[in-house]
PDB file as gemmi writes it, atoms N, CA and C in Angstrom:
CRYST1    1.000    1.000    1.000  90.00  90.00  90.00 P 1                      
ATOM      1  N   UNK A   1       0.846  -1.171   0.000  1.00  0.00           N  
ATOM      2  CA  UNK A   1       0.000   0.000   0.000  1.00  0.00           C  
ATOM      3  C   UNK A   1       0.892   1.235   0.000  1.00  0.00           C  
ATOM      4  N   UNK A   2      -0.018   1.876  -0.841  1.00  0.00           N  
ATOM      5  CA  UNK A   2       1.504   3.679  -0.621  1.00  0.00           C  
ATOM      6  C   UNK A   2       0.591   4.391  -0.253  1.00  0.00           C  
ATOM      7  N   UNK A   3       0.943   5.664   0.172  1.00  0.00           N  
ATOM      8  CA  UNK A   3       0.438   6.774   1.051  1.00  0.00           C  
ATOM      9  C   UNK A   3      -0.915   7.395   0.250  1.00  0.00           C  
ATOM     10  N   UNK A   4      -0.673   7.314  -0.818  1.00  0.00           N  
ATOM     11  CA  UNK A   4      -2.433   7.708  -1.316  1.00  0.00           C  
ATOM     12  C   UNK A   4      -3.278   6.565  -1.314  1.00  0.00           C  
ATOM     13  N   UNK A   5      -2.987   5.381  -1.491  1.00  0.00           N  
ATOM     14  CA  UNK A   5      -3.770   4.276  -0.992  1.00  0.00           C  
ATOM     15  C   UNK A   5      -4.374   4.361   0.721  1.00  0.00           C  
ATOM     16  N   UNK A   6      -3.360   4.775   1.185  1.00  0.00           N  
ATOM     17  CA  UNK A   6      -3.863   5.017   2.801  1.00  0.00           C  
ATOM     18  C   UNK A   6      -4.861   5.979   2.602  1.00  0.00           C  
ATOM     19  N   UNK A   7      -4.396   7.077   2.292  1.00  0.00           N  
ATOM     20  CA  UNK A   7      -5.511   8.215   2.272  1.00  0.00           C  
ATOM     21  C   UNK A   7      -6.912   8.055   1.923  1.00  0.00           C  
ATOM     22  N   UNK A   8      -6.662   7.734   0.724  1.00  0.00           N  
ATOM     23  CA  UNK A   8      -7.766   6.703  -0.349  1.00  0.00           C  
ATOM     24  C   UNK A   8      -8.724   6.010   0.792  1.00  0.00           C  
ATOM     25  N   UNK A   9      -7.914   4.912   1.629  1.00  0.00           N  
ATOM     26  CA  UNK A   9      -9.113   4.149   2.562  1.00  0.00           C  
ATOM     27  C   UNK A   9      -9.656   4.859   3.877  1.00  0.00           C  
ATOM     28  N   UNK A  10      -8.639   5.754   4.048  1.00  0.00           N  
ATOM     29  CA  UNK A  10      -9.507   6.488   4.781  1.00  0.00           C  
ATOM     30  C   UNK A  10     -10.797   7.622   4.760  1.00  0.00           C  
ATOM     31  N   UNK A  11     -10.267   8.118   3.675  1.00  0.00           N  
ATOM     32  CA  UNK A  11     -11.119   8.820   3.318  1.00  0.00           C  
ATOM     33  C   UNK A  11     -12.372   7.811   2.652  1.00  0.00           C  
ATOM     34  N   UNK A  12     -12.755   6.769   2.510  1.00  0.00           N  
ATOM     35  CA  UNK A  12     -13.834   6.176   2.318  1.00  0.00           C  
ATOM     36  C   UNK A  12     -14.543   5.565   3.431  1.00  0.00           C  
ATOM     37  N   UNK A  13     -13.726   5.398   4.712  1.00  0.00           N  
ATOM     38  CA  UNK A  13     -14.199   4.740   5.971  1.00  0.00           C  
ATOM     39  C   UNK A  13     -14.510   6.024   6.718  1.00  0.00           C  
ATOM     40  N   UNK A  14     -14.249   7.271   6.161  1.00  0.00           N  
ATOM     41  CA  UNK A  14     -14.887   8.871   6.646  1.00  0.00           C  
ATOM     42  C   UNK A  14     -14.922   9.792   5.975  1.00  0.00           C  
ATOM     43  N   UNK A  15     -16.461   9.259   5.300  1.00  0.00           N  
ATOM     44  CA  UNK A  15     -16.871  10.039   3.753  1.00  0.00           C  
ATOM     45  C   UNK A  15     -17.211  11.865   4.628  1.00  0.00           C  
ATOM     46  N   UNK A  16     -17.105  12.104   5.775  1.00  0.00           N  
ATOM     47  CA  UNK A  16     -17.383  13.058   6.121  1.00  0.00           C  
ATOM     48  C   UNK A  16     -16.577  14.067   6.249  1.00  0.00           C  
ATOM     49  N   UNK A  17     -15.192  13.763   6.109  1.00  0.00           N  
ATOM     50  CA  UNK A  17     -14.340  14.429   6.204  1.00  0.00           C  
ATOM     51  C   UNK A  17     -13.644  14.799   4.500  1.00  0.00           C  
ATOM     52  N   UNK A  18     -12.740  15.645   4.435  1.00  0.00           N  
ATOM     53  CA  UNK A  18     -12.282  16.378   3.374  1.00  0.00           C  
ATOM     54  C   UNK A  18     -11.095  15.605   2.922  1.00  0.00           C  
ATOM     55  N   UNK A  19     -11.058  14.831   1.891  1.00  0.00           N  
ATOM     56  CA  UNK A  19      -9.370  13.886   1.326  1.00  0.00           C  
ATOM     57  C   UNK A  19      -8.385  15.127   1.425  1.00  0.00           C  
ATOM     58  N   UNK A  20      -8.402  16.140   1.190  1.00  0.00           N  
ATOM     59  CA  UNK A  20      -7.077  17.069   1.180  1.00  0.00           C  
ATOM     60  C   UNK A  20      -6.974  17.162   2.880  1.00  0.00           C  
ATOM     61  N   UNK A  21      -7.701  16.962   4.028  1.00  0.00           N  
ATOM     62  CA  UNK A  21      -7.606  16.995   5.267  1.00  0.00           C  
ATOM     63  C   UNK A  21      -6.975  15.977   5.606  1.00  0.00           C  
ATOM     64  N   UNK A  22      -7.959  14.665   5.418  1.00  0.00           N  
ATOM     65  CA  UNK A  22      -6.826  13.300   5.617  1.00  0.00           C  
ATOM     66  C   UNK A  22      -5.377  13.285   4.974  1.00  0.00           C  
ATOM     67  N   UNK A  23      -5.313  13.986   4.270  1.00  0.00           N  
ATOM     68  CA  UNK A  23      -3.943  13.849   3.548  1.00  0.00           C  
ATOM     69  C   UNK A  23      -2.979  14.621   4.324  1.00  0.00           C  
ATOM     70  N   UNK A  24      -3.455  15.949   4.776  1.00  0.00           N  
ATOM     71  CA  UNK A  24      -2.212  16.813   5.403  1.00  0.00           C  
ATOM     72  C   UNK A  24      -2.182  15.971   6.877  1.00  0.00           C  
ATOM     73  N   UNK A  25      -3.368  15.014   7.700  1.00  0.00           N  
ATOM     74  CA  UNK A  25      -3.274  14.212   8.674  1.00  0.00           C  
ATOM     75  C   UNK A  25      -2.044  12.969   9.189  1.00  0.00           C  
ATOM     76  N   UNK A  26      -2.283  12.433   7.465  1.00  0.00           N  
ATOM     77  CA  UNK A  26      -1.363  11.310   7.148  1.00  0.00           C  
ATOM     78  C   UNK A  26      -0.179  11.964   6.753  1.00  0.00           C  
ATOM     79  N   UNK A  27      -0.284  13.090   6.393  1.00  0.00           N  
ATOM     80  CA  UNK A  27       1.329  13.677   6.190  1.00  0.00           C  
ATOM     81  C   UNK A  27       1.966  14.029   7.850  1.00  0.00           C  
ATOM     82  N   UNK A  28       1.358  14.451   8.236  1.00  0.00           N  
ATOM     83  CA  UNK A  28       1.920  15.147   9.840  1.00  0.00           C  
ATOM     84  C   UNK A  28       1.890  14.164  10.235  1.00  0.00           C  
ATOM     85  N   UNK A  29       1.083  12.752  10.438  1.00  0.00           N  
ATOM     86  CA  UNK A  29       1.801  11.872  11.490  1.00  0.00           C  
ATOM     87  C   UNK A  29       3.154  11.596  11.086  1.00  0.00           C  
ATOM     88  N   UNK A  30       3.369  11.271   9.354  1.00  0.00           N  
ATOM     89  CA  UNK A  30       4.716  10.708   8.939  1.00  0.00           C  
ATOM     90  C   UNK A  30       6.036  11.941   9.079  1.00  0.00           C  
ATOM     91  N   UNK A  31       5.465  12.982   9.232  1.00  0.00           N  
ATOM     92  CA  UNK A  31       6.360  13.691   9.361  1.00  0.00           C  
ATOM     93  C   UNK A  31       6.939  13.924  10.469  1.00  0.00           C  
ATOM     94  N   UNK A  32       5.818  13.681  11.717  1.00  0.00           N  
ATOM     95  CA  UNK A  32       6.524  13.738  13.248  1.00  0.00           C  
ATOM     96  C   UNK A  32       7.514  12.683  13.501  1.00  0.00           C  
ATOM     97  N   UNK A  33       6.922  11.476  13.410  1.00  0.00           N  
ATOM     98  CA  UNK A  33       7.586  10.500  13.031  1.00  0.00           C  
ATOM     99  C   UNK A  33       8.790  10.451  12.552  1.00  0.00           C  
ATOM    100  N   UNK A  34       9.114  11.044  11.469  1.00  0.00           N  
ATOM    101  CA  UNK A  34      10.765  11.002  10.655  1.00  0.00           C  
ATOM    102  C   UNK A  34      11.408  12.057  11.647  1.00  0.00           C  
ATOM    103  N   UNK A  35      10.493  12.998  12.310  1.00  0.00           N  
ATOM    104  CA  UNK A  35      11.388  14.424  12.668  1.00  0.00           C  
ATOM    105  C   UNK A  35      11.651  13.837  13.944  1.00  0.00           C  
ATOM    106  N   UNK A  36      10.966  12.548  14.775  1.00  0.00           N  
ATOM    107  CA  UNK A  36      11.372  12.320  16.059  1.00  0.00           C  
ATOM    108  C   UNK A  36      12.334  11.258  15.719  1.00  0.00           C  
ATOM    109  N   UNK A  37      12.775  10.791  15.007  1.00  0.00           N  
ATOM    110  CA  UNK A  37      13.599   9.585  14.417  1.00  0.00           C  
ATOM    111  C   UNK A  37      14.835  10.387  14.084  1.00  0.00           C  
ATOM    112  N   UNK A  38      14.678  11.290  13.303  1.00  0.00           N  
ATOM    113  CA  UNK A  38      16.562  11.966  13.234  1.00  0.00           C  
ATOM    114  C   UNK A  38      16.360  12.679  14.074  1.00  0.00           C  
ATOM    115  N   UNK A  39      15.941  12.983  15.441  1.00  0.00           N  
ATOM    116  CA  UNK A  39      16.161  13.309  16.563  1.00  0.00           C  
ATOM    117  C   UNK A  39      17.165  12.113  17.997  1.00  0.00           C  
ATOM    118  N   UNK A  40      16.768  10.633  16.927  1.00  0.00           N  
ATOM    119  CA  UNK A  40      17.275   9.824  17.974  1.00  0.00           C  
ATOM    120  C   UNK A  40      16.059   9.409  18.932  1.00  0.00           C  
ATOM    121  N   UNK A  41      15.297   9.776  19.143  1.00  0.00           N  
ATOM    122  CA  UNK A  41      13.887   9.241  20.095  1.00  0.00           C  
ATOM    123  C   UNK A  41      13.077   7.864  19.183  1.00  0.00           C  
ATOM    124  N   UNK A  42      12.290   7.406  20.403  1.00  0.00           N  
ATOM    125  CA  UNK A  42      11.819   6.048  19.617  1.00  0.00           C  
ATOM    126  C   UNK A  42      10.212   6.586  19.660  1.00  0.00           C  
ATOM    127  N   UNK A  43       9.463   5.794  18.667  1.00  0.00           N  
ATOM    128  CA  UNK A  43       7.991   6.159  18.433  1.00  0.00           C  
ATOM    129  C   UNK A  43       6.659   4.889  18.491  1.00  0.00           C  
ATOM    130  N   UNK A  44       6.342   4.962  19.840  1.00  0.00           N  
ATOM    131  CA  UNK A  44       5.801   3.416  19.821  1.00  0.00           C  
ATOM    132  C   UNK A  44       4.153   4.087  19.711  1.00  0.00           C  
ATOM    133  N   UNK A  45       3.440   3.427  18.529  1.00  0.00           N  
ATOM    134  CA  UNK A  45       1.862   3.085  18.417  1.00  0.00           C  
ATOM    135  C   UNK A  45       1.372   1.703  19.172  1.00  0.00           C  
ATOM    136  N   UNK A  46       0.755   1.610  20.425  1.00  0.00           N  
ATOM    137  CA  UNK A  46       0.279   0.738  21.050  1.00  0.00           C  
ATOM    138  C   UNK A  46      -0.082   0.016  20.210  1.00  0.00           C  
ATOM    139  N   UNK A  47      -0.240  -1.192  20.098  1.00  0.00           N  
ATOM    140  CA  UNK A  47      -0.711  -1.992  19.495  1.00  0.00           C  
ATOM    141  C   UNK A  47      -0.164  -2.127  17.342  1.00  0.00           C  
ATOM    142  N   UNK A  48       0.504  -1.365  17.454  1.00  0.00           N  
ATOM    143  CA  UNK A  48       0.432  -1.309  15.923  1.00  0.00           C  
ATOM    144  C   UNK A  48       2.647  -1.428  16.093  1.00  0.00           C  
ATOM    145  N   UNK A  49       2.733  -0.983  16.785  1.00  0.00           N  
ATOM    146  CA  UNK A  49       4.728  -1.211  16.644  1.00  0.00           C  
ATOM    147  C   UNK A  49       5.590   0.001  17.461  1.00  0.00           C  
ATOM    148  N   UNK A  50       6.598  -0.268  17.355  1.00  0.00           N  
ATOM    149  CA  UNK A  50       7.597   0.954  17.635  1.00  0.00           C  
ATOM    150  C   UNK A  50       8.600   1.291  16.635  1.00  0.00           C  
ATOM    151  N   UNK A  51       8.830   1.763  16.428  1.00  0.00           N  
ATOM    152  CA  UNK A  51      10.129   2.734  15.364  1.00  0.00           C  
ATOM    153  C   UNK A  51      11.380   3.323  16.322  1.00  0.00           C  
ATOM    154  N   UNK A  52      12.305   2.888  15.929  1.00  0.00           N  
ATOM    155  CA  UNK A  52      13.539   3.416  16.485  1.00  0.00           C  
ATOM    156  C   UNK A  52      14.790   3.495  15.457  1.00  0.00           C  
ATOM    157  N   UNK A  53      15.859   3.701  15.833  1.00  0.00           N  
ATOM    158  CA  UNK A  53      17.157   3.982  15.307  1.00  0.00           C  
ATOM    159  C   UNK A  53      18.055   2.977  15.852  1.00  0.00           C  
ATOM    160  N   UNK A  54      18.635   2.316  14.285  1.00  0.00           N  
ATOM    161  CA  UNK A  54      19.633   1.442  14.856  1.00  0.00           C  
ATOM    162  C   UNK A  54      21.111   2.164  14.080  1.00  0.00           C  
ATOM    163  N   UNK A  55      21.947   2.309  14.898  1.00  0.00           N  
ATOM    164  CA  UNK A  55      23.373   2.270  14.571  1.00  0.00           C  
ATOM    165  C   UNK A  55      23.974   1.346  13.339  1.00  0.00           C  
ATOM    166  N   UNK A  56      24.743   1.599  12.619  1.00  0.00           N  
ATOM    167  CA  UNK A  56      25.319   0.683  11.701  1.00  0.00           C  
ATOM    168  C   UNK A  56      26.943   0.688  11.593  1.00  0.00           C  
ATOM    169  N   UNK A  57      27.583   0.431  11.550  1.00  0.00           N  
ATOM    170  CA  UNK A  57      28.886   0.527  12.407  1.00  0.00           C  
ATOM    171  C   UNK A  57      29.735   0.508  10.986  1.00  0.00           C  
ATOM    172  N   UNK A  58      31.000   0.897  11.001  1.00  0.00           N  
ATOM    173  CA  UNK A  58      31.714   1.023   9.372  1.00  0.00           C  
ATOM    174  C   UNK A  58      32.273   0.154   9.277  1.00  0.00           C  
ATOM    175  N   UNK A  59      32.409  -0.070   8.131  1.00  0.00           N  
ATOM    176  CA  UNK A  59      32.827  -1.636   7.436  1.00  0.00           C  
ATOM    177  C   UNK A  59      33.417  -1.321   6.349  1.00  0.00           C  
ATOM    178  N   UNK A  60      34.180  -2.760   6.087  1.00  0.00           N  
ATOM    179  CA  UNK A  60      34.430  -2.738   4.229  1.00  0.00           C  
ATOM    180  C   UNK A  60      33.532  -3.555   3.753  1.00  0.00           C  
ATOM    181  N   UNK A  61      33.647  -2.625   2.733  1.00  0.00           N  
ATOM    182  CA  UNK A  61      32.110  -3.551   1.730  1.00  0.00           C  
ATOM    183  C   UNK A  61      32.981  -3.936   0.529  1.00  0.00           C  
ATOM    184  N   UNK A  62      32.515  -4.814  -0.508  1.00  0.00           N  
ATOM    185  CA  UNK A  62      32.772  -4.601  -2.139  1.00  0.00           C  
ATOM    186  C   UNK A  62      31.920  -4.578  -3.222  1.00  0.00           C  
ATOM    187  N   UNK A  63      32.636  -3.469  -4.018  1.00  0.00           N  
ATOM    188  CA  UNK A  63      31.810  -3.290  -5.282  1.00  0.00           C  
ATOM    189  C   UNK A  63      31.695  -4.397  -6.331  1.00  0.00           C  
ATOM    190  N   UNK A  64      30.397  -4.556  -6.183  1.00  0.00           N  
ATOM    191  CA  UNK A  64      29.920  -6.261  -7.180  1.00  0.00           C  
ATOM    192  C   UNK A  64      30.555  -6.367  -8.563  1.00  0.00           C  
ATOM    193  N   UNK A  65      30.461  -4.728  -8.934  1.00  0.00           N  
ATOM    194  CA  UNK A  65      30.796  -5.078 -10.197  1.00  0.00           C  
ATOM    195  C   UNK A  65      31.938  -5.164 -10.759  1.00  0.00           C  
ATOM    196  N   UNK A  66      32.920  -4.296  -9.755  1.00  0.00           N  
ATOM    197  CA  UNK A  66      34.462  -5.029  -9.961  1.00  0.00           C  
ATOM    198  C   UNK A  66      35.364  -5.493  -8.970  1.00  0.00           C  
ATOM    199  N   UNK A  67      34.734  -6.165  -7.884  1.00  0.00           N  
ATOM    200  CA  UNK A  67      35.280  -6.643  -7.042  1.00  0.00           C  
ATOM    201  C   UNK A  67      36.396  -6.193  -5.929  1.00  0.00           C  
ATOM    202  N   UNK A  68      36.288  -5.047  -6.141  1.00  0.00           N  
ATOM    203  CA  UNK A  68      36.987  -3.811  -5.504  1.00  0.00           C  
ATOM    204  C   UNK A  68      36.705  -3.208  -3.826  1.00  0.00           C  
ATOM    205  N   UNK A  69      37.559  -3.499  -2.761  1.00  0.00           N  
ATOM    206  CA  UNK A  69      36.367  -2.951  -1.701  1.00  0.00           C  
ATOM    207  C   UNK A  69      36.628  -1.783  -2.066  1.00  0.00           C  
ATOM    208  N   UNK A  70      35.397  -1.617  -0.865  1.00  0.00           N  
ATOM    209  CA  UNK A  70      35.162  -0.120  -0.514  1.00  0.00           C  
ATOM    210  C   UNK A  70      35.101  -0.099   0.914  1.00  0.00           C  
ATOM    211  N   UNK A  71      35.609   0.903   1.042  1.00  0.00           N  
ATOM    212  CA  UNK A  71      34.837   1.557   3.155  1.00  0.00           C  
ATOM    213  C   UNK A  71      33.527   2.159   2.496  1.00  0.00           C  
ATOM    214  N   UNK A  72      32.791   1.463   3.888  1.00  0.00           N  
ATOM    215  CA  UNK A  72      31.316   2.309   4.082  1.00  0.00           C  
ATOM    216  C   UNK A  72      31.546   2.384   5.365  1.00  0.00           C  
ATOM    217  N   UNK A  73      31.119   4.014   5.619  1.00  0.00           N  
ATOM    218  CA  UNK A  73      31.425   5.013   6.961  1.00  0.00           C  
ATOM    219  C   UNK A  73      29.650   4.028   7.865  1.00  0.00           C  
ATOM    220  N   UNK A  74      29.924   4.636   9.121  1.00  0.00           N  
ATOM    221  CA  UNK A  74      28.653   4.409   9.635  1.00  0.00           C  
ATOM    222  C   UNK A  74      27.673   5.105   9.192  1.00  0.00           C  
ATOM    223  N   UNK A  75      26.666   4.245   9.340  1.00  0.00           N  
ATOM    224  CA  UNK A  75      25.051   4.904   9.172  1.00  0.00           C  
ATOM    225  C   UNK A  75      24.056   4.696  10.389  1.00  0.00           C  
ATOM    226  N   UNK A  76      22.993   5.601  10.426  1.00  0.00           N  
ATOM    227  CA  UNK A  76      21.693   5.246  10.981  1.00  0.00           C  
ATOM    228  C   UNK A  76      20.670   4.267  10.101  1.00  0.00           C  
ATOM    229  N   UNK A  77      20.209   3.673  10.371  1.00  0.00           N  
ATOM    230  CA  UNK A  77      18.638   3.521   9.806  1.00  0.00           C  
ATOM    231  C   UNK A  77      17.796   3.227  10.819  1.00  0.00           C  
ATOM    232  N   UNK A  78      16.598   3.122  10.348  1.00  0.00           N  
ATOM    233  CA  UNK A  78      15.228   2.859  10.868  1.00  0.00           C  
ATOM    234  C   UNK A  78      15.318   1.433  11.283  1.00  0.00           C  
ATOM    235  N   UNK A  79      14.341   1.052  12.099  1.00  0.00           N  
ATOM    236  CA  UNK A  79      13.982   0.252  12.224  1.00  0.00           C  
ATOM    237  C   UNK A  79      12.962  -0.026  13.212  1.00  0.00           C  
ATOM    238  N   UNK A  80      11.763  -1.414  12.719  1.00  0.00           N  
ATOM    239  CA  UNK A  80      10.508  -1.242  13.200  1.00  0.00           C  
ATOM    240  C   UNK A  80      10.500  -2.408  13.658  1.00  0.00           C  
ATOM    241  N   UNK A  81       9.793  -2.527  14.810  1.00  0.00           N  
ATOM    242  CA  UNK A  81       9.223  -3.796  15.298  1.00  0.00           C  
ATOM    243  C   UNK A  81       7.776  -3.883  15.675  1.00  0.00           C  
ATOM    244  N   UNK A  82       7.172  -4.895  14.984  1.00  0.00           N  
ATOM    245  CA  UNK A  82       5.317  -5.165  15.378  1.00  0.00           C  
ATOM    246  C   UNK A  82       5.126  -5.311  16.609  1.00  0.00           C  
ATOM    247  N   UNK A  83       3.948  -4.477  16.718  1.00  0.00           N  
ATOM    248  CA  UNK A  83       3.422  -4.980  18.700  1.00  0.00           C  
ATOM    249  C   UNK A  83       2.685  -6.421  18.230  1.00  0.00           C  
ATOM    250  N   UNK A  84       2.346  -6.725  19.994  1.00  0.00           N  
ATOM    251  CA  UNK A  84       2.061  -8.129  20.173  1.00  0.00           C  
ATOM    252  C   UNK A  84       1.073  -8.083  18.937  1.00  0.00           C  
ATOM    253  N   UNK A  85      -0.084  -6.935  18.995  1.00  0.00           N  
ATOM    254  CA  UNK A  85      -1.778  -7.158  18.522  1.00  0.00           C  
ATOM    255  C   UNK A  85      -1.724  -7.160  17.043  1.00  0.00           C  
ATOM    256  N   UNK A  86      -0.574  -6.436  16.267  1.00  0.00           N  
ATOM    257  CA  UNK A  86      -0.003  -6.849  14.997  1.00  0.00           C  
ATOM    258  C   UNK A  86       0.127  -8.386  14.582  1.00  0.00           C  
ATOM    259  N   UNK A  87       0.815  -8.656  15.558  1.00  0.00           N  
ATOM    260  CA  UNK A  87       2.062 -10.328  15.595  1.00  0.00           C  
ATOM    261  C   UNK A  87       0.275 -11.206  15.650  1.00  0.00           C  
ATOM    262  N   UNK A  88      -0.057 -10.815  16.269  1.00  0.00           N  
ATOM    263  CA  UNK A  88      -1.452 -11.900  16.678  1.00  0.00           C  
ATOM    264  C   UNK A  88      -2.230 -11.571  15.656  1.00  0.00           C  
ATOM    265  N   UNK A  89      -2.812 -10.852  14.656  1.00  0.00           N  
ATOM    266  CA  UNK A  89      -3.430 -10.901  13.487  1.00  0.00           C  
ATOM    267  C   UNK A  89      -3.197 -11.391  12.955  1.00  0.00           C  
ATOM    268  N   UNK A  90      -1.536 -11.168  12.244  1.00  0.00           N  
ATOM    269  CA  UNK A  90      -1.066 -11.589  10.915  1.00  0.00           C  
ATOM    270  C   UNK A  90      -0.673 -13.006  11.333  1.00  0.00           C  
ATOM    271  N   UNK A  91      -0.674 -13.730  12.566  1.00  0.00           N  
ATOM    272  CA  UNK A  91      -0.751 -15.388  12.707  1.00  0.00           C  
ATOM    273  C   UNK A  91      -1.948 -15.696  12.881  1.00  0.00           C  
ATOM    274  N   UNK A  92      -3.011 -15.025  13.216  1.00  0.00           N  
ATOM    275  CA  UNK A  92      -4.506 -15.639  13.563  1.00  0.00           C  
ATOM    276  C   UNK A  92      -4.646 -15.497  11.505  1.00  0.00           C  
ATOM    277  N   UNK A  93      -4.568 -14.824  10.972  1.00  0.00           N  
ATOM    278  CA  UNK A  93      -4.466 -14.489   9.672  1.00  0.00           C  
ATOM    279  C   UNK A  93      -4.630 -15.483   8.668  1.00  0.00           C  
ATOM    280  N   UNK A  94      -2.807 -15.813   9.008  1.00  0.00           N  
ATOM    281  CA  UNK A  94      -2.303 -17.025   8.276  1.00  0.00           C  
ATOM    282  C   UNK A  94      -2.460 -18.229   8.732  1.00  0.00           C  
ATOM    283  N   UNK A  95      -3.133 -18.473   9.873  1.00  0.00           N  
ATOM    284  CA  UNK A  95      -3.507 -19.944  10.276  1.00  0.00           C  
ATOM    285  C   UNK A  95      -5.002 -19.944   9.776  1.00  0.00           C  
ATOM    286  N   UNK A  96      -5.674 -19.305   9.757  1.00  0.00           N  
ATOM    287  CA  UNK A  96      -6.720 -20.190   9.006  1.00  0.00           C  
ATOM    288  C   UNK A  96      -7.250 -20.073   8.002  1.00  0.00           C  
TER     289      UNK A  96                                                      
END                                                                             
């Protein structure tokens, strides 16, 4: 699903509200979100996951295509983990 698909279902599960409203909605959550993430803070939705920052530490890598390393400096990225009520859908889900 991509972000106008979200919008898209929401705005049909609340024909009462304005799609350019849900949209600047779904934009500001994702935006707090990224802005509390390169802040270093973690972002937990009860039941739906948490978002945090993992460290990536520098390494040598190599280039595939000519077999050449390279240094890659450290990085951040994202990273998400499902709450329990996630984990318990998508197995109540796939079991039957």
């Amino acid at each position: 699903m991509i972000k106008s698909e979200l919008v898209g279902r929401v705005a049909a599960a609340n024909p009462h509200l304005y799609q350019r409203d849900i949209e600047n909605v779904v934009n500001a959550i994702l935006d707090t979100i990224s802005e509390a993430l390169s802040h270093g803070d973690r972002v937990e939705l009860r039941g739906f996951g948490a978002f945090s920052v993992k460290s990536r530490p520098a390494r040598m890598g190599r280039n595939p295509r000519t077999g050449a390393h390279v240094s890659v400096s450290e990085k951040a990225v994202p990273f998400f983990k499902s709450g329990k009520e996630m984990r318990q859908r998508l197995n109540r889900e796939s079991a039957s």
